[in-house]
C-alpha positions as CSV (number, residue, x, y, z in Angstrom):
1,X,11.3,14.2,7.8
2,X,15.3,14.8,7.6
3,X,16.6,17.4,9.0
4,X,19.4,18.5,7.1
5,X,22.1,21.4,6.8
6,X,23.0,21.8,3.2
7,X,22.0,24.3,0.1
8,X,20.7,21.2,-1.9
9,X,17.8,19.1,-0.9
10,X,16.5,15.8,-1.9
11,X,12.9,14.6,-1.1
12,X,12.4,15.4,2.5
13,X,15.9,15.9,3.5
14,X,14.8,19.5,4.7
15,X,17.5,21.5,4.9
16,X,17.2,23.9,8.2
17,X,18.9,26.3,10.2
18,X,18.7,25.6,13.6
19,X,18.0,28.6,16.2
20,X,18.2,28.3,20.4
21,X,14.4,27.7,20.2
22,X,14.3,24.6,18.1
23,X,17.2,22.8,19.7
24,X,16.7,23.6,23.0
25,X,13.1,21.7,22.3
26,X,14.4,18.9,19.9
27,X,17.8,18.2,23.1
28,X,19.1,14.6,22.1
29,X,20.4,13.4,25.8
30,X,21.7,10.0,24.0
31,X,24.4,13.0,22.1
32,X,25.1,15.0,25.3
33,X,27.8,17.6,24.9
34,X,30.5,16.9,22.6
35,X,33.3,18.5,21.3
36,X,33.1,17.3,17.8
37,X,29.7,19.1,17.8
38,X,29.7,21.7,15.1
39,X,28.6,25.3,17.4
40,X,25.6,27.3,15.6
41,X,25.7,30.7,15.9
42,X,22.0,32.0,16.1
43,X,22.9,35.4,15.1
44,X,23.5,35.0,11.7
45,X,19.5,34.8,10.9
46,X,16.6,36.6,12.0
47,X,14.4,33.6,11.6
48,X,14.4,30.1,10.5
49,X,12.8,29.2,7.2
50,X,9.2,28.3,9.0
51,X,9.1,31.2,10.7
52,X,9.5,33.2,7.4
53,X,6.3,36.1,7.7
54,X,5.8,36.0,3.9
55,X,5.3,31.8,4.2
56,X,1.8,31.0,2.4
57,X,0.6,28.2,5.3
58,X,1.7,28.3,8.8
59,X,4.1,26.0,10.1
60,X,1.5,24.0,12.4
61,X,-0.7,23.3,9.5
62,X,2.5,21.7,7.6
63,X,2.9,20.1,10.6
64,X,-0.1,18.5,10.5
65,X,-0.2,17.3,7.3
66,X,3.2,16.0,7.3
67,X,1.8,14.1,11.0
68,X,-1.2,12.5,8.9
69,X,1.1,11.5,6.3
70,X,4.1,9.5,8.1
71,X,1.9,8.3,11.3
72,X,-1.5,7.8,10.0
73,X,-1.4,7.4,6.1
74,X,1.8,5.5,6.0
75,X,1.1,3.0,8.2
76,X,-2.4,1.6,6.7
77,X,-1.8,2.2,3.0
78,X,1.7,-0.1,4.1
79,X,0.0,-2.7,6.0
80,X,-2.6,-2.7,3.0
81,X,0.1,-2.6,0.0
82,X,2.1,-4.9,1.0
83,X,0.2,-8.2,0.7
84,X,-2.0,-6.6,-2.5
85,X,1.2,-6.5,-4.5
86,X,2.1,-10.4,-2.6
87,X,-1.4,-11.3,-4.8
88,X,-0.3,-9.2,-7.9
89,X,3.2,-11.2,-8.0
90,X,1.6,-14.3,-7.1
91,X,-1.2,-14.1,-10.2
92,X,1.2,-12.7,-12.9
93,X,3.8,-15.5,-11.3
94,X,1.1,-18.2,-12.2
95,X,-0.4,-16.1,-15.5
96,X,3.5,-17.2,-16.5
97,X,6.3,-14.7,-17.1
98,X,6.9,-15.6,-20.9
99,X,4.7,-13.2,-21.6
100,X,6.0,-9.8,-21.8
101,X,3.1,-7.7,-20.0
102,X,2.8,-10.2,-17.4
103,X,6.6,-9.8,-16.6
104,X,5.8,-5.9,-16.9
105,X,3.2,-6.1,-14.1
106,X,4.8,-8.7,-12.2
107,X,8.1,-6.0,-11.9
108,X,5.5,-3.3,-11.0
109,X,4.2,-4.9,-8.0
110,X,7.5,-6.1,-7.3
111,X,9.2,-2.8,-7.0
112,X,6.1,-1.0,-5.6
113,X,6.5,-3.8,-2.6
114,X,10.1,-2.6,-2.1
115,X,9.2,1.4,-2.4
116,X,6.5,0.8,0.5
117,X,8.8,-1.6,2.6
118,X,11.5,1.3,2.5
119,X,9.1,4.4,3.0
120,X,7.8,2.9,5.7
121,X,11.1,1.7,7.5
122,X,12.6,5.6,6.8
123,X,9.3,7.1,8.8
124,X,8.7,4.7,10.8
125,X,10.3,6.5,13.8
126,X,7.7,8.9,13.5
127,X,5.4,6.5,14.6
128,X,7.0,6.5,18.2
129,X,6.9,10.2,19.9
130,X,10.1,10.5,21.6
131,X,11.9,10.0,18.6
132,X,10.1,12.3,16.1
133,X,12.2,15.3,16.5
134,X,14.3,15.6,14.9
135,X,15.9,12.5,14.1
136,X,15.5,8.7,15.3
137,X,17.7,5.6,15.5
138,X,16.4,3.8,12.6
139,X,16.9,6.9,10.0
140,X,19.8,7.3,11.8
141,X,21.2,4.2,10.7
142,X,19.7,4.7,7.2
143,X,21.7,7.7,7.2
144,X,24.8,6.3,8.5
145,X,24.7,3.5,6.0
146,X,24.3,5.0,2.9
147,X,20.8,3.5,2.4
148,X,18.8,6.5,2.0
149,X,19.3,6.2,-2.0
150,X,16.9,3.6,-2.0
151,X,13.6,5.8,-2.5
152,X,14.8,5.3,-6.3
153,X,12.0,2.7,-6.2
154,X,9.9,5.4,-6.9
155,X,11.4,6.4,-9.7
156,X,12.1,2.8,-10.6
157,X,7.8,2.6,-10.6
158,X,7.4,5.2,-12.9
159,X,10.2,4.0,-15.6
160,X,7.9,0.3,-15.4
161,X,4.8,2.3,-15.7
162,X,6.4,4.0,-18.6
163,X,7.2,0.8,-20.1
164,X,4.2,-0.7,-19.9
165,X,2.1,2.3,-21.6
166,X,4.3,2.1,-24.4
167,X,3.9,-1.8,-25.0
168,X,0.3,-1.4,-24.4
169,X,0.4,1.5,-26.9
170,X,1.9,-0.6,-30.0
171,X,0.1,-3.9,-29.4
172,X,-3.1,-1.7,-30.0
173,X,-1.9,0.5,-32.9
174,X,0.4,-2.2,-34.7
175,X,-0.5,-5.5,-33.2
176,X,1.9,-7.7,-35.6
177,X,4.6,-5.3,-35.2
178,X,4.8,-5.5,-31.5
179,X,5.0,-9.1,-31.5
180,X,8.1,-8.8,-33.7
181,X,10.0,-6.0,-32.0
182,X,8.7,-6.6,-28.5
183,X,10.3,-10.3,-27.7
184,X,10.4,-11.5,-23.6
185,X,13.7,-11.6,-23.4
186,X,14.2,-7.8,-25.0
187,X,12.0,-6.7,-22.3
188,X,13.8,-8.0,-19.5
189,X,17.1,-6.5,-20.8
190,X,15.0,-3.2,-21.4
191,X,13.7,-3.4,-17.5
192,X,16.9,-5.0,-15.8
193,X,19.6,-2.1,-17.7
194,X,16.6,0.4,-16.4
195,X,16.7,-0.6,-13.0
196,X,20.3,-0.9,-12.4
197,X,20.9,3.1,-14.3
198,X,18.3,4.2,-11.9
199,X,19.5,2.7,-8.7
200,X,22.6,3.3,-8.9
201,X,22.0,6.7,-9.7
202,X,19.7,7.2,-6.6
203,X,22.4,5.2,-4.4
204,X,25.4,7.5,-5.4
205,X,22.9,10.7,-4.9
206,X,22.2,9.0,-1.2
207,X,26.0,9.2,-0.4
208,X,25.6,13.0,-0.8
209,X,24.1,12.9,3.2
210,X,25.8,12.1,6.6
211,X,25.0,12.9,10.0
212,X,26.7,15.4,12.0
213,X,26.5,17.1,15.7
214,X,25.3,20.4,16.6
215,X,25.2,22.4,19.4
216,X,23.9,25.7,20.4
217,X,26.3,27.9,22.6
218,X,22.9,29.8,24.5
219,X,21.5,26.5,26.0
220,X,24.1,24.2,25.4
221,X,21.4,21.4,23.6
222,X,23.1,19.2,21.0
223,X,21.0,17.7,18.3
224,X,22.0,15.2,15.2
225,X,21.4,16.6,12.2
226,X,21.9,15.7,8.2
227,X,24.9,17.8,7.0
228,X,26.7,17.6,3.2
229,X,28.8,14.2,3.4
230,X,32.9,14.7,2.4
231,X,32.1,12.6,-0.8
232,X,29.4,14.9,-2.0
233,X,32.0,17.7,-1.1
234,X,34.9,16.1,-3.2
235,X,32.2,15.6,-6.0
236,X,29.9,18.0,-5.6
237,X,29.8,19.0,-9.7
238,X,29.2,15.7,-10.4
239,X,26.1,14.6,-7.7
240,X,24.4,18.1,-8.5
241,X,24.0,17.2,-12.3
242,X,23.1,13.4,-11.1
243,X,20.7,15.2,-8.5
244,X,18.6,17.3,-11.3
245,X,18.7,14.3,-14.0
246,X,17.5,12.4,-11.2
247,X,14.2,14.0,-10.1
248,X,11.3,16.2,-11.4
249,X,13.0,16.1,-15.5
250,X,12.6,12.5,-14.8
251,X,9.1,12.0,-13.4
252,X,8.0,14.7,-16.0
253,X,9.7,12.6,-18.9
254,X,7.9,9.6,-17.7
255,X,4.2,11.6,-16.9
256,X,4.8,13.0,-20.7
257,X,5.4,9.6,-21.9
258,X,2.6,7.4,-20.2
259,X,-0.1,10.2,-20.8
260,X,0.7,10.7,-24.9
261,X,0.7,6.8,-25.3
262,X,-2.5,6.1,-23.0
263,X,-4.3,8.9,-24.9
264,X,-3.3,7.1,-28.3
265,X,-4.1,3.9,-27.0
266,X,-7.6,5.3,-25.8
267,X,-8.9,6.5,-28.8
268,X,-7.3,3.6,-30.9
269,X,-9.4,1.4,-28.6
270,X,-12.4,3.1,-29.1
271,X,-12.2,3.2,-32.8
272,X,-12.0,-0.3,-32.8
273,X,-14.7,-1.0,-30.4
274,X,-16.7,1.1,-32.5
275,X,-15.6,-1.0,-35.2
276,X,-16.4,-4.5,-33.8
277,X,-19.6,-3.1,-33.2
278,X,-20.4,-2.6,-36.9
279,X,-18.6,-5.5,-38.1
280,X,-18.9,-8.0,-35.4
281,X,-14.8,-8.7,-35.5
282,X,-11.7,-6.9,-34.1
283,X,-8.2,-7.8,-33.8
284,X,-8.3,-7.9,-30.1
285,X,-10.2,-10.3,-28.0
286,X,-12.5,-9.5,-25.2
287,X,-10.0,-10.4,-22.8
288,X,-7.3,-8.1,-24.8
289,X,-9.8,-5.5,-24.3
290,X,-10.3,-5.8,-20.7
291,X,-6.0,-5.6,-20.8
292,X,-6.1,-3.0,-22.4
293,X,-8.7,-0.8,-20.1
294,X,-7.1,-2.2,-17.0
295,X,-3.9,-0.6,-18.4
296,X,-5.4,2.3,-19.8
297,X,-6.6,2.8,-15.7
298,X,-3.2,1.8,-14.4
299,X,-1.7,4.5,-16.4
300,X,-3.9,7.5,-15.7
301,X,-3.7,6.2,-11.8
302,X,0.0,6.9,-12.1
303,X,-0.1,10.3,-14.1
304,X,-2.2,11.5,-11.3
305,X,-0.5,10.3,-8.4
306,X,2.4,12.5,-10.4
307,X,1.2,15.7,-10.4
308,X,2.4,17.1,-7.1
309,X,5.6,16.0,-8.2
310,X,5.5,17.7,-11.3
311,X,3.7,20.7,-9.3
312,X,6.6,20.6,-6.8
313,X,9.4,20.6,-10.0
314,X,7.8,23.6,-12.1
315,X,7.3,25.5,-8.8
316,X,11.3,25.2,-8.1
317,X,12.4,26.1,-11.7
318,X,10.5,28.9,-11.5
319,X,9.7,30.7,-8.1
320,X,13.1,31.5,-6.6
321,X,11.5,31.7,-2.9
322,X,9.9,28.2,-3.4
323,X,12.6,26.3,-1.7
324,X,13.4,24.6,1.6
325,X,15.5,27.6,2.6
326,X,12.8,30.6,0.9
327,X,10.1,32.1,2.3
328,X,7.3,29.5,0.9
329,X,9.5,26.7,3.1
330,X,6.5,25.5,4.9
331,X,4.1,24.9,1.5
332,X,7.4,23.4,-0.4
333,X,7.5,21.1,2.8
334,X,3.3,20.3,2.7
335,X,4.3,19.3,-1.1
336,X,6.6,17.5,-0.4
337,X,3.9,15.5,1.9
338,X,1.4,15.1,-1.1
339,X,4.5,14.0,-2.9
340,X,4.8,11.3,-0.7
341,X,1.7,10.2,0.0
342,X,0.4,9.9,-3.7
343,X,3.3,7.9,-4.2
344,X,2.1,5.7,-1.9
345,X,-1.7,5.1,-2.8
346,X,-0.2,4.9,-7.0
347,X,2.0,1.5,-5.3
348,X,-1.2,0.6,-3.2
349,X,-4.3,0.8,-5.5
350,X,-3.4,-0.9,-8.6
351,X,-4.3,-4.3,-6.8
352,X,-8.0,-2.6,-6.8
353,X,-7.6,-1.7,-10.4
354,X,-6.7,-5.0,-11.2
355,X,-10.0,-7.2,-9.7
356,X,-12.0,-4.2,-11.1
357,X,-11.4,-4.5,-14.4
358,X,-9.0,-8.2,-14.9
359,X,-11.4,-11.0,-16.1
360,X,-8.3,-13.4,-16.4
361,X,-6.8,-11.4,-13.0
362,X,-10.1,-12.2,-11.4
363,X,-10.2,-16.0,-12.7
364,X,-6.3,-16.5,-11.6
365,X,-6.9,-15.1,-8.0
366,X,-9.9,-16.8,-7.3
367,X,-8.1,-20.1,-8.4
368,X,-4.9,-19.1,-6.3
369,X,-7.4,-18.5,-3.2
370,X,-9.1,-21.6,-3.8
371,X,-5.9,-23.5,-3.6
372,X,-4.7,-22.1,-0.5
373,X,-8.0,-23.1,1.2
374,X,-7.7,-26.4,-0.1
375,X,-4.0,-26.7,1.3
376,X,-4.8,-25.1,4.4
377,X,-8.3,-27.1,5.2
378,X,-6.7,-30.6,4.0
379,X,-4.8,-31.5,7.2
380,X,-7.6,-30.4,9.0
381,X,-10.1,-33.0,7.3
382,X,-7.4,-35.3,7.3
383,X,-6.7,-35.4,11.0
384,X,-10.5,-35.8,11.3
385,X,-10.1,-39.2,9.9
């Protein structure tokens, strides 16, 4: 979790006010008294956002989650992500990339790869106790070089997962029509200009952050903490507009998107399974079908894994207390949690997904494991002779 000092927050940069209690038991001894450490003055507030009475969970029971997120959750849906979307590149690598939906799923798995290498290298001090509270070296140098920006993967996985409902959508309701509009090369173009808008969005809203020193006059205990950079302050207009377009309107554009085209492509399918039952044809293939389910899954995978984050959005627009400075502080922050860790099993379980339901996924990855053992056994057998 960031600990930040500003009036707009962004995922869990959580934006507190600091009293003699907390920094006297978060003391950074590598900071040490300085004088370009900002001085808090308690007085100004009667309690800190966690110790609001009217909060609807107690602070230890955010804690908690939040602990079972970053240290426990984190760690084994990482170590288990990353080399199931290694297999999901390899297979749609050797499926071959000239077609589009292969290139589609091959960019998934690529970019949920990157979203769980980053998540985990932004918590992974949390994994260490000493430097859990409030901030350790490696956020630190996140922070101090602009990288924070880089959770955009997330939103980068939802824009492919949005792409990949609607092709999946028109090769079932229009088959000759999508081979016509939807070309290889118009898909890349459609995914590259995607990921670069989105990126750079993310990595101009991660400049808005920047580490500062604080230190409270009653016990003299310094702390770093994540304060409003001078660039977001010189463009503050700008980065707040960015920040909205950039968030919940987004995911909820996406969830809208992938849930109207997966229900159309649902009961499109089923009318046409119905009909190859009575007719004994169809215009899709058995495999096509199996596609199409596995996609239908993929989809409905990610509009769940969404809904805290759409939860999370409404609850902002609407309830003005519902903030990371109101009195609900403690349940935005256990959202928050949810937020993250459903973004993690949605870039985890579609390897799963795809041996449950991917006839030709299944044949390709048994072939690509067969291969390895072959490569990997041959010098044995050969030094044998």
């Amino acid at each position: 979790m960031l600990i930040v000092v500003s009036d707009m927050p962004a995922s869990r940069n959580t934006p507190l006010t600091p009293n003699a209690t907390w920094l006297n038991s978060s003391r950074d001894s590598d900071v040490g008294v300085s004088d370009d450490c900002q001085v808090v003055d308690v007085a100004l507030w009667s309690f800190v956002p966690w110790d609001n009475p009217d909060n609807l969970i107690s602070q230890e029971t955010e804690k908690a989650v939040d602990t079972v997120v970053g240290a426990v959750c984190l760690p084994v849906l990482f170590l288990l992500s990353v080399p199931c979307n290694v297999l999901n590149m390899a297979v749609f690598w050797k499926q071959g990339l000239s077609e589009r939906i292969n290139l589609c799923l091959f960019c998934l798995s690529l970019v949920d790869f990157l979203h769980m290498v980053n998540s985990f290298f932004v918590n992974v001090d949390r994994l260490y106790p000493p430097f859990t509270e409030p901030i350790g070296p490696v956020l630190q140098f996140i922070i101090q070089h602009n990288l924070v920006g880089f959770r955009g993967f997330t939103w980068l996985s939802g824009y492919i997962s949005m792409l990949i409902a609607c092709e999946r959508c028109l090769c079932v309701v229009s088959p000759l029509r999508s081979h016509a509009v939807l070309k290889t090369r118009t898909t890349v173009v459609v995914v590259l200009v995607g990921a670069v808008l989105i990126l750079a969005g993310s990595l101009t809203i991660g400049l808005r952050w920047s580490l500062i020193c604080v230190r409270d006059p009653l016990t003299n205990a310094t702390s770093r903490l994540v304060s409003n950079s001078q660039f977001y302050e010189d463009n503050k207009a700008y980065l707040d507009v960015l920040t909205f377009v950039i968030g919940a309107p987004q995911i909820l554009t996406y969830v809208t998107v992938v849930s109207a085209t997966t229900a159309v492509t649902s009961v499109k399918l089923k009318k046409m399974m119905t009909w190859r039952e009575q007719t004994s044809s169809a215009s899709l293939s058995s495999r096509e079908v199996a596609l199409t389910r596995t996609l239908i899954v993929i989809s409905v995978l990610y509009v769940v894994c969404s809904i805290p984050t759409i939860i999370t959005g409404i609850s902002v627009m609407f309830v003005s207390e519902f903030s990371f400075r109101g009195r609900y502080y403690n349940f935005s922050n256990l959202l928050v949690s949810l937020i993250e860790l459903a973004s993690f099993i949605n870039a985890t379980f579609n390897f799963f997904v795809y041996c449950w339901l991917g006839t030709k996924y299944r044949e390709t990855l048994r072939d690509l494991l067969r291969c390895n053992a072959v490569l990997v056994a041959t010098p044995a057998s050969a030094k044998s002779k």
